[in-house]
TIRO-2110 file (N, C-alpha, C; in Angstrom, 1 decimal):
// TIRO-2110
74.9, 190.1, 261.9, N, 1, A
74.5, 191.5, 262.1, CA, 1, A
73.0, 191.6, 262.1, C, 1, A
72.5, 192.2, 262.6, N, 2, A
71.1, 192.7, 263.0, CA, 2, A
70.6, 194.1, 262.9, C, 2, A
69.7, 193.7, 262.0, N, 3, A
69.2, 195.4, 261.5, CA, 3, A
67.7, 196.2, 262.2, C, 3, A
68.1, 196.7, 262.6, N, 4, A
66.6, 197.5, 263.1, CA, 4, A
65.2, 197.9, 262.0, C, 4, A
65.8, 197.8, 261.0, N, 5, A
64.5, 197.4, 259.8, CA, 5, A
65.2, 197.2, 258.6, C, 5, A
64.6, 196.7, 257.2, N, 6, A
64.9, 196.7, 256.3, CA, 6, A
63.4, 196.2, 255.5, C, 6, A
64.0, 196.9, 254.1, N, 7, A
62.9, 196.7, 252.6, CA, 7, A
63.6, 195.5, 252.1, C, 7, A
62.4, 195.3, 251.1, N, 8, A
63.0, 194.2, 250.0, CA, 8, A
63.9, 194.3, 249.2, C, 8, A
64.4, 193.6, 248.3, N, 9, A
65.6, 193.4, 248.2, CA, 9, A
65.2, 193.8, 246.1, C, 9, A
65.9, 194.6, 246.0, N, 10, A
65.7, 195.3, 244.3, CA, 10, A
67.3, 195.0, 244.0, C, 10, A
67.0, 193.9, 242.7, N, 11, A
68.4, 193.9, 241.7, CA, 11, A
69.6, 193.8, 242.8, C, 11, A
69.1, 192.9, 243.5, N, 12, A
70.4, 192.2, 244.7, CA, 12, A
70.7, 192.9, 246.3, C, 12, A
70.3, 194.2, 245.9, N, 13, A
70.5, 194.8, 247.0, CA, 13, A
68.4, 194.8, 248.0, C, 13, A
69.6, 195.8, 249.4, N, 14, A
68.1, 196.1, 250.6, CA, 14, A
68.7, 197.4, 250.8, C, 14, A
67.5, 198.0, 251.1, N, 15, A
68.3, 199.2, 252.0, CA, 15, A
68.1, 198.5, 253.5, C, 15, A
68.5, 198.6, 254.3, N, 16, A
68.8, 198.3, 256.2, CA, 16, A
69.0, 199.4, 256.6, C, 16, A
68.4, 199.4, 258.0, N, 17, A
68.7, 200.5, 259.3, CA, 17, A
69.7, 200.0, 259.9, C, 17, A
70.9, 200.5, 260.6, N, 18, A
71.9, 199.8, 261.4, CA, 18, A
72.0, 201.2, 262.4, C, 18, A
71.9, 201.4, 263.5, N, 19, A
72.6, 202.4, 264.4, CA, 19, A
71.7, 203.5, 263.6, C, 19, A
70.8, 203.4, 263.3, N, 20, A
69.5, 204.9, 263.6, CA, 20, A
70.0, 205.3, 261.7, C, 20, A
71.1, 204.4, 260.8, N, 21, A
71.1, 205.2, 259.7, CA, 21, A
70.9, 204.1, 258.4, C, 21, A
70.0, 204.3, 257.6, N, 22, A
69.8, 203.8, 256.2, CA, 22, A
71.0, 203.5, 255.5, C, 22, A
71.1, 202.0, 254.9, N, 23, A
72.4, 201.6, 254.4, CA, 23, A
71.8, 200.8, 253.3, C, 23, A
73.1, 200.1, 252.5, N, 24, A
72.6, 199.0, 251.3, CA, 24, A
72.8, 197.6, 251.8, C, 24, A
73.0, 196.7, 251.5, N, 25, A
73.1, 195.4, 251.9, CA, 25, A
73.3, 194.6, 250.6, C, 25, A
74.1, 193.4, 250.5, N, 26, A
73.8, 192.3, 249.4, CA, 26, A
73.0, 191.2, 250.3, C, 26, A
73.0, 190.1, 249.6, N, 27, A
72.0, 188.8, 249.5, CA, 27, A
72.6, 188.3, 250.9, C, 27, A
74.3, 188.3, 250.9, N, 28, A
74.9, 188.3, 251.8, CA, 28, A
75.0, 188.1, 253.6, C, 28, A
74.0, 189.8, 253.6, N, 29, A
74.1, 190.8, 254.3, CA, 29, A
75.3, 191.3, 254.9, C, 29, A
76.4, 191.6, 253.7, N, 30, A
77.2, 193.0, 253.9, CA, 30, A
76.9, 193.8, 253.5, C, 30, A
77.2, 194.8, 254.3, N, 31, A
77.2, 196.4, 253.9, CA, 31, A
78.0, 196.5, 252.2, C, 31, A
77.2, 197.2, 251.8, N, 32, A
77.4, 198.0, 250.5, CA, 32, A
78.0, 199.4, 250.9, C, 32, A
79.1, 200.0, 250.5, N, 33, A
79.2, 201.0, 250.9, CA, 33, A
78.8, 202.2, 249.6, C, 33, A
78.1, 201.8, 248.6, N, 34, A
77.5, 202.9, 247.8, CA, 34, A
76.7, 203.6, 248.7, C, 34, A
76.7, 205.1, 248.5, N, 35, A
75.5, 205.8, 249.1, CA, 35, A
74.5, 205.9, 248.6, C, 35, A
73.4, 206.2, 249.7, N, 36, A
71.9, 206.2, 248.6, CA, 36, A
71.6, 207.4, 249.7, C, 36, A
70.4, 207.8, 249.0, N, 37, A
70.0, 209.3, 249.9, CA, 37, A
68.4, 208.8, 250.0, C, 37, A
67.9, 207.8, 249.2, N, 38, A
66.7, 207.3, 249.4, CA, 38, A
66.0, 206.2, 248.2, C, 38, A
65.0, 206.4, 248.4, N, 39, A
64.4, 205.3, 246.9, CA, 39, A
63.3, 205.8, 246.4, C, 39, A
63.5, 205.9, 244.7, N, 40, A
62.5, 206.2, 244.0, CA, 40, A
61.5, 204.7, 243.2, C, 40, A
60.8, 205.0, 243.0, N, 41, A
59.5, 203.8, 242.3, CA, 41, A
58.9, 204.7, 241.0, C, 41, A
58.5, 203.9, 239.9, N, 42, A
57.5, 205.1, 239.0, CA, 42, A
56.6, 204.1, 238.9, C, 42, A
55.5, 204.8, 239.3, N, 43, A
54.4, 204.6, 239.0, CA, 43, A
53.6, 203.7, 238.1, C, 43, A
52.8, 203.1, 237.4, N, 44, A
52.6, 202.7, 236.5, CA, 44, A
51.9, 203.9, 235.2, C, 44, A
51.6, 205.3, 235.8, N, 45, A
51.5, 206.1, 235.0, CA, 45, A
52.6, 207.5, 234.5, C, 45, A
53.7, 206.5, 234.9, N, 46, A
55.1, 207.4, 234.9, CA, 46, A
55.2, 208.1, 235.8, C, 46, A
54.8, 208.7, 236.8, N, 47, A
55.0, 209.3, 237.8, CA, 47, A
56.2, 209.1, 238.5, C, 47, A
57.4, 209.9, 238.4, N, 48, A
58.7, 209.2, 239.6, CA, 48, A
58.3, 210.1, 240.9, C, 48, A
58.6, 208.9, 241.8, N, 49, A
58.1, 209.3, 243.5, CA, 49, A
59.7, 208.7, 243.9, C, 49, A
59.7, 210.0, 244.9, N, 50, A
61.2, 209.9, 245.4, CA, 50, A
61.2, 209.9, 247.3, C, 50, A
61.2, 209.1, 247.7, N, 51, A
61.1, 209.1, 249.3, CA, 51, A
62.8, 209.7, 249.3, C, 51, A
63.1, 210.4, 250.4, N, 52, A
64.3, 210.6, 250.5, CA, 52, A
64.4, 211.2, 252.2, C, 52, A
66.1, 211.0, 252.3, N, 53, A
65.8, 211.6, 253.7, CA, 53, A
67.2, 212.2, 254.2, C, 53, A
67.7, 212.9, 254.4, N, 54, A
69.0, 213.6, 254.8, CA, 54, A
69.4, 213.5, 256.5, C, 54, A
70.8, 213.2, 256.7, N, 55, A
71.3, 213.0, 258.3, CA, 55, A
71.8, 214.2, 258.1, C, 55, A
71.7, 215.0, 259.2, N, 56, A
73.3, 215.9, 259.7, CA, 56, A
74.3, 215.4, 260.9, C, 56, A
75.4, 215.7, 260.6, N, 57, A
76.7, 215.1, 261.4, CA, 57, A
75.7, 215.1, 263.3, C, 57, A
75.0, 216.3, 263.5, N, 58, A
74.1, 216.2, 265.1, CA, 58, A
73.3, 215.3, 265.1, C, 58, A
72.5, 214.5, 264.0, N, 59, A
71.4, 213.8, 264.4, CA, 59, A
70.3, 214.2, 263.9, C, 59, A
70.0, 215.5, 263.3, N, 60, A
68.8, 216.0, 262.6, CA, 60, A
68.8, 214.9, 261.5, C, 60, A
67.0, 214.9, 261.5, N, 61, A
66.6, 214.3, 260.1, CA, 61, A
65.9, 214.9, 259.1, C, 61, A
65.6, 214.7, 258.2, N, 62, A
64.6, 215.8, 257.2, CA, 62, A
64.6, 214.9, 256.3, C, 62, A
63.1, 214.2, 256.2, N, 63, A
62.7, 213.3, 255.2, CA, 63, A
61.8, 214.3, 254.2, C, 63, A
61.8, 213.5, 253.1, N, 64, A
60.9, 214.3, 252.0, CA, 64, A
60.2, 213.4, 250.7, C, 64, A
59.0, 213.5, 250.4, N, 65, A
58.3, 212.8, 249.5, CA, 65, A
58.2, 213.6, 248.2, C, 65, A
58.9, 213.3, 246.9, N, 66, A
58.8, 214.0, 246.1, CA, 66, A
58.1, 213.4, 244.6, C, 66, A
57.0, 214.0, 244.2, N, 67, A
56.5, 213.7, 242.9, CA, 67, A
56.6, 214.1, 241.8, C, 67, A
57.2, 213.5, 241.0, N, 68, A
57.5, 214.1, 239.3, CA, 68, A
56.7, 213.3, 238.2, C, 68, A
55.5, 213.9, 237.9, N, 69, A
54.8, 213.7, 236.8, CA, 69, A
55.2, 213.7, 235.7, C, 69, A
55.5, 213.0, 234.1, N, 70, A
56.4, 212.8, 233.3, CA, 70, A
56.1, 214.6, 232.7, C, 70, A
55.3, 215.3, 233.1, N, 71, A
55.4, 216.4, 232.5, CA, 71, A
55.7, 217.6, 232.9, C, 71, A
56.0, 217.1, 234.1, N, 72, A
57.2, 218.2, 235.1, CA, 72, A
58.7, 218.6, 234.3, C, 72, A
58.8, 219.6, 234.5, N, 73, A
59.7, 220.3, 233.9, CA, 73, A
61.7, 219.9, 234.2, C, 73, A
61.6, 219.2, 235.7, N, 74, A
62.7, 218.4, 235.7, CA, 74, A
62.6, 217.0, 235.7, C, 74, A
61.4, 216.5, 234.9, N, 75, A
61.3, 215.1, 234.6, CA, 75, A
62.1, 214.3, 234.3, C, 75, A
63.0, 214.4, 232.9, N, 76, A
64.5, 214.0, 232.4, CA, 76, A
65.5, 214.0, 233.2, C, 76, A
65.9, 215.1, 234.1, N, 77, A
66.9, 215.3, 234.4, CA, 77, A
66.9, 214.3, 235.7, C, 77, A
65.6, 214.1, 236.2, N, 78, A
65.7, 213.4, 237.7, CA, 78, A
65.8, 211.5, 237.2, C, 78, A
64.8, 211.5, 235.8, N, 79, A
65.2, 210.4, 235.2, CA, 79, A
66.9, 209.7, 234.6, C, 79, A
67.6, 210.9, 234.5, N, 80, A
69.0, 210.7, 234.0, CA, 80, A
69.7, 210.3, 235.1, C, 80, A
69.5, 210.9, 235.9, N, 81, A
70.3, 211.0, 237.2, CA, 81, A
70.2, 209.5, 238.1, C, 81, A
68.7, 209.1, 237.9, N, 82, A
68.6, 207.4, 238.5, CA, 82, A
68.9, 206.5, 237.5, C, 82, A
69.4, 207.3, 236.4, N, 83, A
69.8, 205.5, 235.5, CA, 83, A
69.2, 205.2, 234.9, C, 83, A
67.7, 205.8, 234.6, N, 84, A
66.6, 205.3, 234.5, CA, 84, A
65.8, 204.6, 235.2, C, 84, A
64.6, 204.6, 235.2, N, 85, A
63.4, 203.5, 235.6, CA, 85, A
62.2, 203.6, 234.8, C, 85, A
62.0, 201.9, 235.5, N, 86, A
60.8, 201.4, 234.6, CA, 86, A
59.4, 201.5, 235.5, C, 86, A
58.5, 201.4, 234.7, N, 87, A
57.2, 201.2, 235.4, CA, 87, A
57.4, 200.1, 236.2, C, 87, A
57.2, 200.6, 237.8, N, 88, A
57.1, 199.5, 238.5, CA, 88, A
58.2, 198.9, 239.5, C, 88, A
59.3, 199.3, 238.7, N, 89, A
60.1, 199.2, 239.6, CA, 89, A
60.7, 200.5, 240.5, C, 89, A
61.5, 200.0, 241.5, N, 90, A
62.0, 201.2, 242.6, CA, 90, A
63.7, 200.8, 242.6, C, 90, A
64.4, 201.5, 242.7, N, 91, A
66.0, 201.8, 243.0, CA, 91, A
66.5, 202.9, 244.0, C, 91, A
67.8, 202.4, 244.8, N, 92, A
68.1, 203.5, 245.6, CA, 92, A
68.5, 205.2, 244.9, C, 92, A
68.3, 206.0, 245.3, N, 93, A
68.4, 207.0, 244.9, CA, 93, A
70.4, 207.6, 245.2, C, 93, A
71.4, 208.4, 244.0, N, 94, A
72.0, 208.3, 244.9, CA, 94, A
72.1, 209.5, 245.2, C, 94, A
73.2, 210.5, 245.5, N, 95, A
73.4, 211.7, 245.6, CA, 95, A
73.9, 212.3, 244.6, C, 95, A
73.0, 213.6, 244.9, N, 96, A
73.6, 214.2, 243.4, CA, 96, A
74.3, 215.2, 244.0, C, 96, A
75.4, 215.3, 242.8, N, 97, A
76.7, 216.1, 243.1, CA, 97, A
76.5, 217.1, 243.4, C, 97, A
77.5, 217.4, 244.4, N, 98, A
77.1, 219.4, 245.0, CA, 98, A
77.5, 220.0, 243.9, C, 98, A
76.8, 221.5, 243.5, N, 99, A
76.5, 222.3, 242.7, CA, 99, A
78.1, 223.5, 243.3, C, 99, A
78.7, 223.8, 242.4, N, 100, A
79.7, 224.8, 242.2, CA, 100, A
78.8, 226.0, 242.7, C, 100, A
79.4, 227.0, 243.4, N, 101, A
78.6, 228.5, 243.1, CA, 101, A
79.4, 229.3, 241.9, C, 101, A
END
């Protein structure tokens, strides 16, 4: 299989491009079918930075760079939600669950 790009490989996995869309990969290179919506890194002064990027069923994209300072007010909750991280390292991000109205 042949990927139109990919990153490095974090705790066994890659993210890969295959057909214009962001995937996971093992050592392997099979597809992972966990979803990721993007990858966050912190900082070495805690900062979580969240690249992310959304498909619609047409083909629209909408990427977004988001920064959370440890003293931002949803600092915890964006930290719960990845599992945690450490200084330094990066993990896929995954989806967070749609909100009830």
């Amino acid at each position: 299989m042949k990927f139109e790009a990919a990153e490095n490989f974090e705790n066994g996995r890659a993210r890969v491009k295959l057909d214009g869309k962001w995937r996971e990969t093992d050592r392997k290179g099979s597809l992972v079918e966990q979803a990721s919506i993007g990858s966050a890194t912190m900082e070495e002064n805690g900062t979580i930075v969240l690249q992310l990027r959304a498909e619609s069923p047409d083909g629209k994209i909408g990427d977004a760079l988001l920064r959370y300072p440890p003293d931002h007010p949803q600092y915890a909750e964006i930290l719960r939600h990845l599992g945690g991280l450490q200084k330094g390292e990066s993990k896929p991000v995954p989806p967070w669950p749609e909100k009830q109205p």
